[in-house]
C-alpha positions in Angstrom: 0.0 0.0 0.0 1.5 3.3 -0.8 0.8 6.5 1.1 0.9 10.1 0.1 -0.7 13.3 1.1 -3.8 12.1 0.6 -5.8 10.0 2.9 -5.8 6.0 2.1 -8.5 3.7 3.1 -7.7 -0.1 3.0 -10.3 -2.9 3.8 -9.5 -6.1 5.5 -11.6 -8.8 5.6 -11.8 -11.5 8.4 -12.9 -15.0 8.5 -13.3 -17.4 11.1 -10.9 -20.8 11.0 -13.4 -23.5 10.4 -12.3 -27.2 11.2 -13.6 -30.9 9.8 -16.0 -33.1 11.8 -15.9 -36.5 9.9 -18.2 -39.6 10.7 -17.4 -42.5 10.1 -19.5 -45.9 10.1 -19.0 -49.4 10.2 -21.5 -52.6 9.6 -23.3 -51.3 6.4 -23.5 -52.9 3.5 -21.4 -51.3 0.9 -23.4 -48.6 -1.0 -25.8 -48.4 1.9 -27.6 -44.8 2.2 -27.0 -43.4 5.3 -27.5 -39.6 6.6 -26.0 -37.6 9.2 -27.6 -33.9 10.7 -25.5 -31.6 12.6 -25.4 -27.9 13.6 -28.6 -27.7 11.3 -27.4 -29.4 8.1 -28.3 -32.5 6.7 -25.7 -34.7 4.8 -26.0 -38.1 2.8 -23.7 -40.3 1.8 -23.2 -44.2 0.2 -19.5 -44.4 1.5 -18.4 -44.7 5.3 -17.7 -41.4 5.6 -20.1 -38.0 6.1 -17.7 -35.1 6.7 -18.5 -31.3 8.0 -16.9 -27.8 8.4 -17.9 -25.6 11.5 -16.2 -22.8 13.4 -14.4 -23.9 17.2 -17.9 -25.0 19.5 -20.0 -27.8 20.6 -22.8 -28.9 18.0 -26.1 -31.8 18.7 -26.1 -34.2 15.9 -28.5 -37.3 14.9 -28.0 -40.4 12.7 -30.5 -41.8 10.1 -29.6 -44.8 9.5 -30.9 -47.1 6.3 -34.1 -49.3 6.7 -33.3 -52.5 8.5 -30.5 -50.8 10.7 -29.7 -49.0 13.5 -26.9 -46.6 14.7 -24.6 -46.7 17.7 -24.7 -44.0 18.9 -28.0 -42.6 17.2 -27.4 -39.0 18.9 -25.1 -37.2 20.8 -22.7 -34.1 20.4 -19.4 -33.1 20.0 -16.4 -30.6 20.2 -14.7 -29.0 17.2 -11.6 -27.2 18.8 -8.8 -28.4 16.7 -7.6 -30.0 13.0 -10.5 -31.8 13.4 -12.3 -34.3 15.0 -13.9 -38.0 14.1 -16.8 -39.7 15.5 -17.1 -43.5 14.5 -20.8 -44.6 14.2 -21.5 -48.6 14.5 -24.4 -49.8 12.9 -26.2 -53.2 13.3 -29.4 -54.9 11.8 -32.6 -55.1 13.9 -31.8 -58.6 13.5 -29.7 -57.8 16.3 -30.8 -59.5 19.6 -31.1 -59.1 23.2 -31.7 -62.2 25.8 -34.6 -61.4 28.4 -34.6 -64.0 31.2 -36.9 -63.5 34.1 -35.9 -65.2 37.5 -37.9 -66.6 38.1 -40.0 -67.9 35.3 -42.9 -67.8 37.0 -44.9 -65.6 39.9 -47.2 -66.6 42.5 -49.5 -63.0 43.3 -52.1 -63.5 46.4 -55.0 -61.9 44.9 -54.9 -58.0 46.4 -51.0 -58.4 47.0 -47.8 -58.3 44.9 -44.7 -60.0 44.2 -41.5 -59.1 42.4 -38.7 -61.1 40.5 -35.8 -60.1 38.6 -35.1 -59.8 34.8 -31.5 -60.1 33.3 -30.8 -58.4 30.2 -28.0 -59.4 28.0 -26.4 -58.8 24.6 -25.7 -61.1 22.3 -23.4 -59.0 21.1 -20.7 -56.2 21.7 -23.1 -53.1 20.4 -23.4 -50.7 23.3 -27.0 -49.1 23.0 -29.6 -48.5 25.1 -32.7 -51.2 25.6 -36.0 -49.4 26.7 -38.3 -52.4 28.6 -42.2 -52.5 27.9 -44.7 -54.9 29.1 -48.2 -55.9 28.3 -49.8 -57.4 31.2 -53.6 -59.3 31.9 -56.3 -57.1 32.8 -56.6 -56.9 36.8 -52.4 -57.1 36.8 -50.7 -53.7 37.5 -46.6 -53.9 36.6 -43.5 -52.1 36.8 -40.2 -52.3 35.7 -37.3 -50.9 37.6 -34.8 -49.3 35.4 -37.0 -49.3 32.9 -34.0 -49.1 31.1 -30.7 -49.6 30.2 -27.2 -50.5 28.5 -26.8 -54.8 28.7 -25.9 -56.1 30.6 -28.3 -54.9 33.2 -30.9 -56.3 35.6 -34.3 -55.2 36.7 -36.9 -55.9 39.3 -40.3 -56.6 38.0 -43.1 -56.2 40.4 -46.6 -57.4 39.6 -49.9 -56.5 42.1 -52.9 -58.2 41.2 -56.4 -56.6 42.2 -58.6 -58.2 45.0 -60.8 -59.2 42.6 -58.9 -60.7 39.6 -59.9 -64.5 39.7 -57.6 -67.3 40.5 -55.8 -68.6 37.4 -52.8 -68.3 35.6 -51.8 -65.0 33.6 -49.3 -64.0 31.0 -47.2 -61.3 31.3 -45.3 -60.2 28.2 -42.2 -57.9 28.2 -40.1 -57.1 24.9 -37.0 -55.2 24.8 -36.6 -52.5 22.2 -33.9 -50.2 20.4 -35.1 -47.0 18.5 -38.4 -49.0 18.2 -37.0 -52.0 17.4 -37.9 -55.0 18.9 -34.7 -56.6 20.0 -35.8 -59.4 22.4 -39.1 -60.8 24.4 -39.6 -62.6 27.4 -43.2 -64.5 28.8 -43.7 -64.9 32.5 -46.5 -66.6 34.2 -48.4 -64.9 36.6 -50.2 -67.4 39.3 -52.8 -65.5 41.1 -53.5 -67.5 44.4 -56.5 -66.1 47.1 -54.4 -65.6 50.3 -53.7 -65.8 52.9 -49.6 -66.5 52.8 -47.4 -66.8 55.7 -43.5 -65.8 56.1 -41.4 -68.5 56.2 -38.1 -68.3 57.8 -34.6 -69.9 58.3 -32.3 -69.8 61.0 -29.0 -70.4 61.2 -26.3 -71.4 64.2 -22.9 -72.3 64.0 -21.2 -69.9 61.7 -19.2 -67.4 62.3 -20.4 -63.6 62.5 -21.0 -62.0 58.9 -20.6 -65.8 57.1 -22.6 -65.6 54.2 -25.0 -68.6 53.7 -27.9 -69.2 51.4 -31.3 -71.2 51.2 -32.3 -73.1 47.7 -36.3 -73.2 46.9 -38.2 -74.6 44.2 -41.6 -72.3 44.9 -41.6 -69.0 43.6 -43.6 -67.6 45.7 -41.5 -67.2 48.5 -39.3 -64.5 48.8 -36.1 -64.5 51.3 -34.6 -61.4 53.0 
């Protein structure tokens, strides 16, 4: 710039450094569709790879995945602060399966009472995702599930009340396990509604030393030990 007598007005433009945030999947078929939406833009791509440029901050994204799949993790966020940043996204047919197994298989409810037992959740494989529990129980049973949720392997207490005036008999209850609203496993349990009363049976032990840990086997579900 050259400067005489005269004044001299120059203009200078800024811009903001903008670094890459690259996705990355795995477990598609090749050519698979597959979209990714972050800081407000929408991108699709049929390779393993959906890349984006954004200014230093922390942006929300979401993942589409193609029909017949699902992605691990479907949401989240993340930091763009440097030459750039990668998040790997896993994804895995609804094929994909979860093991419910109540213990025990069976419940006995007194009729006006409840009862609880335990479900263990399990993967069959190494995908780390979230399994949301829901239940469809006989009229005249009330249920819940405690987490309701959770990242196999997990386990949850399932208590069931049944209303003073459901009718003796036996009573399914159904529970699936779902991922993004796929069903990823299911589990039956029989409810036995008895009339009451019930009484509390107890063991008591001598001879072992103080805190020894000791344990009673059954083979009727409807009694509970504390």
């Amino acid at each position: 710039m050259k400067v005489s007598t005269a004044s001299v007005t120059e203009r200078i433009s800024f811009s903001q450094q903008t670094y890459s945030a690259t996705f990355t999947e795995s477990g598609l078929p090749s050519g698979s569709s597959w979209s990714v939406s972050f800081s407000g833009i929408t991108q699709y791509s049929t390779t393993d790879e959906v890349a984006f440029s954004e200014v230093v901050g922390t942006y929300s994204y979401s993942i589409s995945p193609p029909p017949g799949y699902f992605a691990s993790p479907s949401s989240g966020s993340i930091t763009v602060e440097g030459p750039g940043v990668y998040q790997a996204v896993q994804f895995a047919s609804t094929t994909f399966s979860v093991s419910l197994l109540p213990n025990p298989s069976g419940l006995y409810v007194t009729q006006g009472k409840s009862a609880s037992g335990e479900l263990l959740v399990n993967s069959t494989s190494g995908l780390s995702e979230s399994v949301q529990l829901k239940y469809y129980p006989s009229k005249g049973l009330s249920v819940t599930i405690s987490p309701s949720s959770g990242e196999p392997p997990f386990s949850s207490e399932i208590t069931v009340s049944a209303a003073s005036s459901l009718a003796t008999g036996t009573y399914p209850l159904q529970i699936w396990g779902s991922i993004n609203g796929a069903t990823v496993g299911s589990a039956s349990i029989s409810i036995d509604v008895v009339s009451g009363p019930t009484y509390a049976l107890t063991f008591d032990e001598s001879g072992l030393p103080s805190n020894g840990a000791w344990a009673v086997a059954h083979s009727v579900p409807r009694f509970s030990f504390t």
